[in-house]
N, C-alpha and C positions, 0 to 999 in steps of 0.2 A: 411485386407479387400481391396479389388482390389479395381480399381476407379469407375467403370463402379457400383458396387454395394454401394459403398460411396456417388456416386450420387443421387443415388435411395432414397436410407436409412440414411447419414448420419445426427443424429442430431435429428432426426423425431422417433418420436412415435406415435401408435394411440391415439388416444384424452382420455381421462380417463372417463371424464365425458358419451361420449356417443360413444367410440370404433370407431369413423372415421378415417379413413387409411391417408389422406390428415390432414396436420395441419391446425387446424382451423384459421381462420382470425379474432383476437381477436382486433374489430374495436372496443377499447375503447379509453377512454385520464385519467382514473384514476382506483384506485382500493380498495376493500372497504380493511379496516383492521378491527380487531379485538379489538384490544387497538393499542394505536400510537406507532407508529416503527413496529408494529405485521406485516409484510408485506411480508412476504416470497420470499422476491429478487426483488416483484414487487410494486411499488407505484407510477408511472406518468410514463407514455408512452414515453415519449422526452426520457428516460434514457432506462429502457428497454420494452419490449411489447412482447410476447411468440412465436407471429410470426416471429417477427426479431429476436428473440435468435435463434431459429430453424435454420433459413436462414444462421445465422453465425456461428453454431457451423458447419452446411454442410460444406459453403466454406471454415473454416480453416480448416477440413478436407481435403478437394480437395485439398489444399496445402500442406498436412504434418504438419502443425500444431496446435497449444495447443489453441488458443486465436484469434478468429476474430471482425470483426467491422462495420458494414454495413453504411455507411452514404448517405446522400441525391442524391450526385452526386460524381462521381471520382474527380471532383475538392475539392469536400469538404473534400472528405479523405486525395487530398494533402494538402491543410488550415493546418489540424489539423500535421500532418507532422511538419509541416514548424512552427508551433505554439509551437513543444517542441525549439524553439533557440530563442537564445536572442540577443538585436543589438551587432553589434561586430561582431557575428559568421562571419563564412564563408562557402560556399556549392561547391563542385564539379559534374557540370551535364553533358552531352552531349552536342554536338554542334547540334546534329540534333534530333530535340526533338520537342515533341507536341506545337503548338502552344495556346493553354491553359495555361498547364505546362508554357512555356518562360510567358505568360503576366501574371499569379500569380507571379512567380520570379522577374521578372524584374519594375513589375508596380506597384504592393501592396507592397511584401514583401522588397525589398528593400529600399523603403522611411524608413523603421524602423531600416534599419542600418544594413543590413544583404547582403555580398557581393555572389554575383553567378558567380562561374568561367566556362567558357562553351567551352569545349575541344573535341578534336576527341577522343574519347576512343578503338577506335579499338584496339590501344595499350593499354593496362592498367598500361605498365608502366611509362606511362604521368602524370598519377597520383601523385604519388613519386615527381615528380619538382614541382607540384603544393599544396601539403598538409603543412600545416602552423599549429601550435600550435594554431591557430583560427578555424583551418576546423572542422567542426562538424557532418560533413552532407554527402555523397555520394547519389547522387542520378540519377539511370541508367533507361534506357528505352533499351529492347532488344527482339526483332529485334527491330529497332527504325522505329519512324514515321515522315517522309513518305519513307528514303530510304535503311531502311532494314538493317543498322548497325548489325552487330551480338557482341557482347562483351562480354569477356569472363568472368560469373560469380563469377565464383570459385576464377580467378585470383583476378579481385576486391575484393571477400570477404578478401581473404588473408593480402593484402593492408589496408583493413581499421578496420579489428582485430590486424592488428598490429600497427596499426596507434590509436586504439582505437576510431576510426569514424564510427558513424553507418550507414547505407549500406540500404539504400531503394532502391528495385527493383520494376520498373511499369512492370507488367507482362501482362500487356492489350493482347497485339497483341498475343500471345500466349498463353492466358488460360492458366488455371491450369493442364489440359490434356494432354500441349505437354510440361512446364517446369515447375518448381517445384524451384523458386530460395533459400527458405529456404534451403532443401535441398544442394545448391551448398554453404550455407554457408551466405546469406543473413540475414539481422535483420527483417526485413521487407518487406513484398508486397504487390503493391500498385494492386486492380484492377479498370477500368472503368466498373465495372458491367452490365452498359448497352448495354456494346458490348458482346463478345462471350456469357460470361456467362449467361446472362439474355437470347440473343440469337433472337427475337422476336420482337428489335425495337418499343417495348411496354412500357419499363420502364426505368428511367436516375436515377442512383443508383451508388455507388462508393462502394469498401471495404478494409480494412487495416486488414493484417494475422500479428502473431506471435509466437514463440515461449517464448520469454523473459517476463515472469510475469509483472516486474514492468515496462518495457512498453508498456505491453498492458494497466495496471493500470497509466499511466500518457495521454495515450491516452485514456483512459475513461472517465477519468475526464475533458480533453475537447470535447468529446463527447457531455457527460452531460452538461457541461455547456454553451457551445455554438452552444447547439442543432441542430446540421446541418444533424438531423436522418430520416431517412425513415418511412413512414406510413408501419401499416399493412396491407394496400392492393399491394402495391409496392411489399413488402416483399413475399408473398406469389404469386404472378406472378415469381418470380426470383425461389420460391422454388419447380414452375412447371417447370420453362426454364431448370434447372440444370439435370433434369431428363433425360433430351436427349443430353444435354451436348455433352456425349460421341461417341455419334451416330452422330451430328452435327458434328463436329469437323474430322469426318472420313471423310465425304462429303465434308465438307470446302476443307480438304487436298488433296485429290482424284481432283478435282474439278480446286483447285488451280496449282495443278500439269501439269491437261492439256492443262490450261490458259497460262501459264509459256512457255512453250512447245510452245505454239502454236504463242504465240507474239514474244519467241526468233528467229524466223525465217522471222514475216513478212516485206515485207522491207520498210511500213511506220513508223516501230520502231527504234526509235536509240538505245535505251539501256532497259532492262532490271531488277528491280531491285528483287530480288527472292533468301532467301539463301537456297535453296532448290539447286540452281547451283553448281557445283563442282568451277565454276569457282568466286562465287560470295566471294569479301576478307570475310576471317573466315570462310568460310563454312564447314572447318572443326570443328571449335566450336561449330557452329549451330548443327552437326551433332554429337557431343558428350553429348551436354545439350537438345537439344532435341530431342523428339520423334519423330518427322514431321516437317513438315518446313511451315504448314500452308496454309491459302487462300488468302493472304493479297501479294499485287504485282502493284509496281508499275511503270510507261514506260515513255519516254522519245520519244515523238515524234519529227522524223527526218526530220529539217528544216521547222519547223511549228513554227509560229508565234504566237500572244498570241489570234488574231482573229481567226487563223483556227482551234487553241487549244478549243477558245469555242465552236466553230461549231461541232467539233467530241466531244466534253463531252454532248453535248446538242443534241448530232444524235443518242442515244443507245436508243434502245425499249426496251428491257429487264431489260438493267441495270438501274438505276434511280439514277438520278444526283442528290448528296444527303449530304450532313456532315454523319458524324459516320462509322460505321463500325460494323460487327460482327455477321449482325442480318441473317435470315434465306436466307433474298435475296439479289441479287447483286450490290451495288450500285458503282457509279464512281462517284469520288471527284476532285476540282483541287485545292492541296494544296494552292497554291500560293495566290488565294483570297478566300480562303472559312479556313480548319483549321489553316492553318500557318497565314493568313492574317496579323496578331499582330505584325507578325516580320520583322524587316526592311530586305530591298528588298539586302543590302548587307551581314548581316547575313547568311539569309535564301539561298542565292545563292552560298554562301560558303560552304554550306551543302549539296548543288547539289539541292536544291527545288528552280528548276527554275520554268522561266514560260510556257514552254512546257512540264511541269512534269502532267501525271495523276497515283491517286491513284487508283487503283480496290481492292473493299475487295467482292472475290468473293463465291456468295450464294451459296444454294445446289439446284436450278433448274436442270431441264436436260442439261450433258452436252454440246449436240449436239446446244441447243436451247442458250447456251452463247456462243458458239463458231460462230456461225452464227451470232449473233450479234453485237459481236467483227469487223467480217466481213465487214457488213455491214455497220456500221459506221466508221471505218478506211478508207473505200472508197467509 
């Protein structure tokens, strides 16, 4: 089944009871049984609910895989992540990585005893000097956020089947429509649901794909147990977004493309960040693992300080200065104090998230109508 009809259809059937084509919204919190245990897969909502199985059996679809997960928010999906290690472990991530992502790692989970090592991965052969009979954990972000790292999946999965470390990929910035990391070999992926997927800026939703039976079953059981699950009205909003997914995701790219294009030449920009570029590092990987290169772009304005940096994020009429990403309209973010804020200022500048950095994750408006307003706020 293509993606575009996976989207539509995966997971979903008409309703038995009364033949409706949309799955219903099964707004309960319990279920009767027959005799105790009689419960037919279902008995308390926090474990499963018919809307949110729908929802998940679609996305692990849209990924290639056997086994999905929907939780409250993409941080929750990484919690339960970070909840299969025990103190001691050790985890290998990026250096330039969501700033959520760093303050779970570095603020919660490490008081338990759990070490993060945080490296450039453009190589993946950096890995290798840093994997320890402790490492348990890989976990990548690609394209990353905010400056568009590209890393190459394949190569990592290789490293940590052979290393026997499992390999969680946050697939956010690229939906399941332009990369597929199971596929390249992944154990895991991670998405923020509330971005592409969801699509509509309407719901904060996280989900965890797999193929590996018994972890999807040790991630179920902290599912269940530390209930960090989605209602079924959430659930059923995500299993309209996904619908258009494909169609979304066309415009993102189209969209991003001309955005790209159009900031690579103007000369309030210093840099560029877009692997969409021939010339952007790895853009050859970007262009073998994915499909497209996306709407997500971010710049680097030239000799602008951190006052004039607010004045142009705070001058777009179109775009709207905003946290997140993914959804149908344009927003501009300024890492530095809004997602990365958590991270110290020498870190995060080691990463290149300065304080003249703006993120754009751009909508599917007319494009004439972001271009001009691009314009117009640069000067």
């Amino acid at each position: 089944m293509k993606f575009a009809t996976k989207a539509i259809h995966a997971g979903q059937h008409p309703d038995p009871a009364t033949g409706a084509v949309m799955t219903p919204v099964y707004q309960t919190s319990t279920y009767a049984q027959k005799s105790p245990g009689d419960h037919k897969g279902y008995e308390y909502s926090r474990g499963t609910n018919p809307t949110r199985k729908a929802l998940e059996d679609c996305m692990a679809a849209l990924e290639n895989a056997k086994f999905g997960l929907a939780f409250a928010s993409g941080m929750a999906a990484t919690d339960a992540v970070l909840k299969l290690l025990k103190p001691g472990d050790e985890v290998i991530t990026g250096n330039d990585l969501y700033g959520g992502s760093y303050r779970i790692f570095t603020k919660v989970f490490a008081n338990y005893g759990i070490k993060f090592h945080f490296l450039n991965l453009s190589d993946p052969e950096i890995i290798r000097h840093h994997i320890s009979e402790k490492t348990r954990l890989i976990w990548i972000e690609t394209p990353t956020n905010p400056t568009m790292q590209v890393i190459d999946i394949r190569a990592v999965a290789a490293i940590a089947k052979a290393e026997n470390v499992l390999l969680t990929v946050d697939n956010t910035f690229a939906s399941p429509y332009l990369q597929n990391p199971i596929d390249l070999g992944a154990d895991l992926v991670m998405h923020s649901v509330t971005k592409y997927i969801g699509g509509h800026s309407d719901v904060v939703m996280g989900a965890l794909m797999t193929n590996n039976e018994q972890l999807y079953k040790d991630l179920w059981f902290i599912y269940n147990s530390c209930g960090a699950t989605p209602g079924p009205m959430d659930s059923f909003l995500v299993l309209r977004g996904i619908k258009t997914l494909h169609l979304r995701m066309q415009a993102h790219c189209a969209n991003g493309r001309r955005v790209a294009e159009f900031l690579q030449n103007h000369p309030r920009i210093e840099k560029v960040y877009w692997p969409g570029f021939e010339h952007h590092p790895n853009h050859h990987i970007a262009k073998a693992q994915m499909r497209d290169f996306g709407g997500m772009i971010s710049i680097v304005l030239k000799n602008a300080g951190l006052q004039e940096t607010f004045k142009i994020a705070s001058s777009f009429k179109v775009f709207t200065l905003a946290e997140s990403l993914g959804g149908v309209e344009s927003l501009v973010n300024h890492p530095a104090t809004m997602t990365h804020a958590s991270i110290p200022r020498e870190e995060r500048e080691k990463a290149g998230v300065v304080d003249n950095l703006l993120r754009l994750s751009v909508g599917v408006e007319d494009i004439d109508d972001l271009l001009a307003d691009l314009e117009q706020a640069l000067n």
